[in-house]
C-alpha positions in Angstrom: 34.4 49.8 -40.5 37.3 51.1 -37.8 41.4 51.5 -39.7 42.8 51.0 -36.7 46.4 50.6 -37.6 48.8 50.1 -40.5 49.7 46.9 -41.7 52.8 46.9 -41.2 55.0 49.0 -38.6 58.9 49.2 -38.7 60.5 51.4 -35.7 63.7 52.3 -33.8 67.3 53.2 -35.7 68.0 51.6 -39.1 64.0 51.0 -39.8 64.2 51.9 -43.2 66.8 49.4 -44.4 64.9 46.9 -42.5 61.8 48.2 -44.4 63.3 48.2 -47.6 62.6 43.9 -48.7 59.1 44.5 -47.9 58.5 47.5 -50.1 59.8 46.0 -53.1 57.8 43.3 -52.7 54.9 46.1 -52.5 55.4 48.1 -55.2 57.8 48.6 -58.8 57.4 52.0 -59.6 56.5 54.1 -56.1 56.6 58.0 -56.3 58.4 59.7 -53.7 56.2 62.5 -52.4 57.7 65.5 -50.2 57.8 69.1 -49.7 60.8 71.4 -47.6 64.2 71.4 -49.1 65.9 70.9 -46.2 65.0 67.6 -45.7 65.9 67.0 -49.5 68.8 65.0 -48.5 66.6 62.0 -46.9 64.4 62.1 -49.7 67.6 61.5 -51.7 68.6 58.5 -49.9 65.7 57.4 -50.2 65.6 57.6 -53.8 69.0 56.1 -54.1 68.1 53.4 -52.0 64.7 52.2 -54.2 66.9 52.8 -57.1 69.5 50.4 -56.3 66.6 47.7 -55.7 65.8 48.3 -59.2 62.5 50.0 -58.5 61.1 52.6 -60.8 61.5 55.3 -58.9 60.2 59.8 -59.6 59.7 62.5 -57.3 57.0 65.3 -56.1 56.9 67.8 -53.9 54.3 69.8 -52.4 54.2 73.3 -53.0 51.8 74.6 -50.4 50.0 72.5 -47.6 47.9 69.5 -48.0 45.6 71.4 -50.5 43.4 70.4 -53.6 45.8 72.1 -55.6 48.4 70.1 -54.7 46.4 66.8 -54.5 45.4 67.2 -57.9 49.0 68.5 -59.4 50.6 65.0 -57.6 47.3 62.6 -58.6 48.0 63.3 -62.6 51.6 63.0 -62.0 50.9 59.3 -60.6 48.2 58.3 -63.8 50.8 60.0 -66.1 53.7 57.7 -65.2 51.7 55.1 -63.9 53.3 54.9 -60.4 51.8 52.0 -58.5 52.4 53.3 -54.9 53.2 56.9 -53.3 55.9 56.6 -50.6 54.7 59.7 -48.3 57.8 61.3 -47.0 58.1 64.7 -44.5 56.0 66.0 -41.9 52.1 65.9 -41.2 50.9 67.9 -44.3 52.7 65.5 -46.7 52.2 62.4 -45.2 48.6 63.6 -45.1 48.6 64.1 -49.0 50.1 60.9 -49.7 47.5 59.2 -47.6 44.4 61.4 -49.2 46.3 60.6 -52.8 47.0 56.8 -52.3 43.0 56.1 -51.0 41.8 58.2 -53.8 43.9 56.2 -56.4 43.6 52.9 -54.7 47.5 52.8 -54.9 49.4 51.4 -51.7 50.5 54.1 -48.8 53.7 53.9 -47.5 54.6 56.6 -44.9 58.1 58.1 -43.3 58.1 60.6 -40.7 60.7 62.8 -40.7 60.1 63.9 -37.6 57.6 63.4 -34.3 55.5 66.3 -34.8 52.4 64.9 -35.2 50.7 61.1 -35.7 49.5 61.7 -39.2 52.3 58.8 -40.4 49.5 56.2 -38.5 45.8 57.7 -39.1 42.9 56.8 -41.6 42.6 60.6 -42.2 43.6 63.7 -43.6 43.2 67.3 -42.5 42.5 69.5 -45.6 43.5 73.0 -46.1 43.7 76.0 -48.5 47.1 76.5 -50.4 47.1 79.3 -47.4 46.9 77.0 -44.9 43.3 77.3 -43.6 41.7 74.4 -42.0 38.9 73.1 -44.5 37.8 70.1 -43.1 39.1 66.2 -42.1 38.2 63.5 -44.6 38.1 60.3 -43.0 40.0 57.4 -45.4 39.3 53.7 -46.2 42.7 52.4 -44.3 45.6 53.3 -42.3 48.8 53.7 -44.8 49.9 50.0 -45.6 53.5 50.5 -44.5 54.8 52.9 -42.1 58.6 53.3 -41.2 59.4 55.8 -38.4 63.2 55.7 -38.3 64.9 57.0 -35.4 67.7 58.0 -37.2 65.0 60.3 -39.8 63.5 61.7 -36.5 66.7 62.9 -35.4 67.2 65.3 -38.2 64.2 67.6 -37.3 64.1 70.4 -35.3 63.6 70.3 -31.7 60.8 72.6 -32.2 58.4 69.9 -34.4 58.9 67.7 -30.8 57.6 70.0 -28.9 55.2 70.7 -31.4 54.2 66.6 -31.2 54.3 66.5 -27.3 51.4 69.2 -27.4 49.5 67.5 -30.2 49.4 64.0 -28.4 48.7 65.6 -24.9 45.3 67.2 -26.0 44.3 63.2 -27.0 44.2 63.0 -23.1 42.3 66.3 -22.3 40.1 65.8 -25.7 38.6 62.3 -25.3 38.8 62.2 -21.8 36.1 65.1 -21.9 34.1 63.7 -24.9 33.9 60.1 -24.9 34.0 59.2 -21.1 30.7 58.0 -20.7 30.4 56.2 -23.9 29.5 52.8 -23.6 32.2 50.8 -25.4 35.1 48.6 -24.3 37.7 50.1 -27.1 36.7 53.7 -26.6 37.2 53.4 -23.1 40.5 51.3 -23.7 41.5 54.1 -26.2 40.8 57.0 -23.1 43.3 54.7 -20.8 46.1 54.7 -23.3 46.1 58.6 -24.0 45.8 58.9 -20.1 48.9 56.8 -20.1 50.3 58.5 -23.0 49.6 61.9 -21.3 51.8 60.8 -18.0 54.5 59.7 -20.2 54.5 62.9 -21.9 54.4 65.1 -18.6 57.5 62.8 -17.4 59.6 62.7 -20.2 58.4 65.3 -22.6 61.5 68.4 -21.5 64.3 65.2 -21.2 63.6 64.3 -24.4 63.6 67.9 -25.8 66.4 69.0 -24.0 68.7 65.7 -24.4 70.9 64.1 -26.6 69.0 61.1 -29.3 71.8 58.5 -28.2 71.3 56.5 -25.0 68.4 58.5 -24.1 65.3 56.2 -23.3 63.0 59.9 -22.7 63.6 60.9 -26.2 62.6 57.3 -27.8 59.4 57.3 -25.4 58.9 60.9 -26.4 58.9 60.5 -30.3 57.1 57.4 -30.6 54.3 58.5 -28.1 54.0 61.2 -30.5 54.3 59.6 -33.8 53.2 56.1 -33.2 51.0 55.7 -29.6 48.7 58.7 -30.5 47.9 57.5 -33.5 46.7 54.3 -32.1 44.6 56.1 -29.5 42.3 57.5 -32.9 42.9 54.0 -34.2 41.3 52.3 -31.2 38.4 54.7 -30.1 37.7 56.3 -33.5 36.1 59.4 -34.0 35.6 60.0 -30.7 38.6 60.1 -29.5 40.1 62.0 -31.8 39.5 65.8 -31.4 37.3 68.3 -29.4 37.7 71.8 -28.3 41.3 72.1 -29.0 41.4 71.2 -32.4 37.9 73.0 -32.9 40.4 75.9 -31.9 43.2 75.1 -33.6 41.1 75.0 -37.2 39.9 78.4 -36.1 42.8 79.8 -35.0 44.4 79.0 -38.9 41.5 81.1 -41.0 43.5 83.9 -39.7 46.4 84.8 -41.9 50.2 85.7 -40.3 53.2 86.1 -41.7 54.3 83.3 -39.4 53.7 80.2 -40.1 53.4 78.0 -36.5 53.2 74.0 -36.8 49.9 72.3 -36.3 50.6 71.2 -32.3 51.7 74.6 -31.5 48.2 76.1 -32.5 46.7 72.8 -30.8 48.7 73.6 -27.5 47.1 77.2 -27.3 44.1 75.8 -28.3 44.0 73.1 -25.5 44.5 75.7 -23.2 41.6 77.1 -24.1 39.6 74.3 -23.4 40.5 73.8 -20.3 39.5 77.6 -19.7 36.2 76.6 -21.3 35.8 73.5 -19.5 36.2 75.9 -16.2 33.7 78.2 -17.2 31.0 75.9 -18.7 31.1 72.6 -17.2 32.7 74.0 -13.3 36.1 72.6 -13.8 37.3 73.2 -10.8 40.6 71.4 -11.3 40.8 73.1 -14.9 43.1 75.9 -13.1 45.8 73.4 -11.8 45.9 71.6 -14.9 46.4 75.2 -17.0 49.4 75.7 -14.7 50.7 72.1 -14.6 50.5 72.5 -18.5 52.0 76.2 -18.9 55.2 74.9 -16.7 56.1 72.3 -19.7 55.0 74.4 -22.5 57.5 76.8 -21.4 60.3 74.4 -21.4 59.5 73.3 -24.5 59.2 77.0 -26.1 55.5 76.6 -27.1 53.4 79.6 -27.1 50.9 80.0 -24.8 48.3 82.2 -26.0 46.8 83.5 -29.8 49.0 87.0 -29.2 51.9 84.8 -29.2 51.1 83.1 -32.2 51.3 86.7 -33.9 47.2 87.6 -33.7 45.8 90.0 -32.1 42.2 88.8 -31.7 41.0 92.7 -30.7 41.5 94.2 -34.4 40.4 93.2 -38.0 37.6 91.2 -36.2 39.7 88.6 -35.7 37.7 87.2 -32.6 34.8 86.8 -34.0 36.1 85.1 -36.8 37.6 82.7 -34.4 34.2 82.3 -32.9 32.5 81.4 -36.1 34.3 79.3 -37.5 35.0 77.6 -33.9 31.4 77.8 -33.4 30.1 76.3 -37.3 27.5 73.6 -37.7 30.7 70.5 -37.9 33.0 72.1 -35.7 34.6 69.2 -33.7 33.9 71.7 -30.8 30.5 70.0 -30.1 31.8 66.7 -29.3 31.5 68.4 -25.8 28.8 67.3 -23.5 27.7 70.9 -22.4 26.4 73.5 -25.7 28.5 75.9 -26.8 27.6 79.3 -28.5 29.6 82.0 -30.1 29.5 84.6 -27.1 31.1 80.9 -25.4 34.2 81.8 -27.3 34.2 85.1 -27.4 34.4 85.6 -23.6 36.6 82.5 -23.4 39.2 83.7 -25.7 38.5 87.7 -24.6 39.6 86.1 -20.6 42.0 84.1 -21.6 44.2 86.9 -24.0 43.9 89.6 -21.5 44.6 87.7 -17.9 48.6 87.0 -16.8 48.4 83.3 -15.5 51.2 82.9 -12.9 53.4 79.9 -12.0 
């Protein structure tokens, strides 16, 4: 069985009043589900909105990441008042609770994205983590969400840093399943490697406009957000599991067993991490264009403000044997990381990332 989309999609400015005669003929009594309070406004209009419908309408909100804790805190809430939907609402971790909650209940998914930082408003999955915010593991679920409303005007409330965040997230689609699935016999996986290729130019053109320029009369920024939010997405949709993730995210899950004060978004770990696979790519497979795509990258990831190596995500891999952490957990038995078609051992990423924290690439 492949989810390869939701069933319904509403986009562009003003989608969530156009939304609003299909969810009430979805559901009577929906929960609201979010998390940050300063997006508590939306979540508010939302609220109001169902309300005035005559809908049955309570809140949640998350309290750490997408964690069992949380899961379980929102799931009795749901049996308790007998909600018949869970209308996901925020960012990636909270649309991926909604999604983990609403399969587990066999309740209706409806997700908002309030903002392009990542395509978990489209996916069949959820990414699992500790209350800390360690990577666990992904837990593939029975269907895409069964509405999902990506409102322009929503988008335009988030930081700019959560797009740049997105940009680097839907890039590594390219560089991921381009490396892992290109000589997989199958029409759709194939089909699924052309669109992230597309996505991926689209992204290199239009990725700093959008970021640096106004919402209004600005075709880069609508590309931009729904490449991130909406066209990535389909990319897993289409070619599955294998063209989802590979060394980058293998990184990225790593990367997030370390603990920092600071917390960085999920495609700002996945942008460090993607350079690292290209650096791997280089020193395992002879990528000999793997230079000249680190630079081509580093020059947009600058615009954009992204950080660019592990030290700049506030580790320092030489002390409190953070490295080889890294390595094992980068390097475990269901690490995405061996998706690639060359083996990979710890002393792999131990060189990799020892190279990579220490050189000074230049522009």
């Amino acid at each position: 069985m492949q989810s390869i989309s939701p069933e319904t999609i509403f986009r562009g400015s003003y989608a969530w009043q156009k939304s609003l005669p299909q969810i009430t003929k979805l559901t009577k009594s929906p929960l609201i589900l979010g998390r940050g309070t300063h997006t508590n406004n939306l979540r508010s209009r939302i609220f109001d909105d169902l309300k005035n419908h005559s809908l049955n309408v309570n809140t949640a909100n998350l309290q750490f990441d997408c964690c069992y804790e949380d899961i379980s805190r929102v799931k009795n809430i749901i049996l308790e008042n007998k909600h018949d939907s869970i209308i996901a609402a925020g960012g990636g971790k909270v649309l991926d609770s909604g999604k983990y909650i609403a399969d587990y209940l066999n309740i209706p998914c409806i997700t908002v994205p309030f903002s392009a930082s990542t395509c978990a408003g489209w996916t069949a999955l959820s990414n699992i983590y500790t209350k800390d915010g360690q990577f666990i593991k992904d837990v593939a679920l029975g269907s895409c969400p069964k509405i999902l409303v990506f409102d322009h005007k929503f988008i335009q409330t988030a930081p700019s840093r959560t797009l740049a965040s997105g940009i680097a997230d839907a890039l590594a689609k390219w560089y991921e399943s381009s490396i892992t699935s290109s000589t997989i016999d199958d029409g759709l996986v194939q089909q699924a490697i052309q669109i992230s290729r597309v996505l991926r130019d689209q992204l290199l053109i239009d990725g700093e406009k959008a970021f640096k320029g106004q919402f209004e009369n600005n075709p880069s920024w609508r590309n931009t957000v729904e490449a991130c939010g909406l066209t990535a997405g389909l990319v897993g949709g289409i070619g599955g599991e294998k063209c989802r993730t590979a060394a980058a995210h293998a990184f990225h899950n790593a990367i997030t067993q370390i603990t920092i004060p600071n917390k960085f978004l999920h495609g700002e770990i996945v942008g460090v991490g993607l350079l690292l696979q290209l650096r791997l790519e280089e020193m395992k497979n002879n990528n000999k264009l793997a230079d000249q795509l680190i630079k081509q990258l580093l020059v947009l990831m600058k615009e954009l403000n992204l950080p660019t190596t592990i030290a700049q995500l506030g580790i320092n891999v030489f002390e409190n044997h953070n490295l080889e952490k890294i390595a094992d957990f980068t390097c475990r038995d269901k690490s995405e990381i061996h998706f690639l078609p060359f083996e990979i051992h710890k002393q792999d990423i131990v060189e990799v990332i020892t190279n990579f924290e220490q050189q000074k690439i230049k522009i």
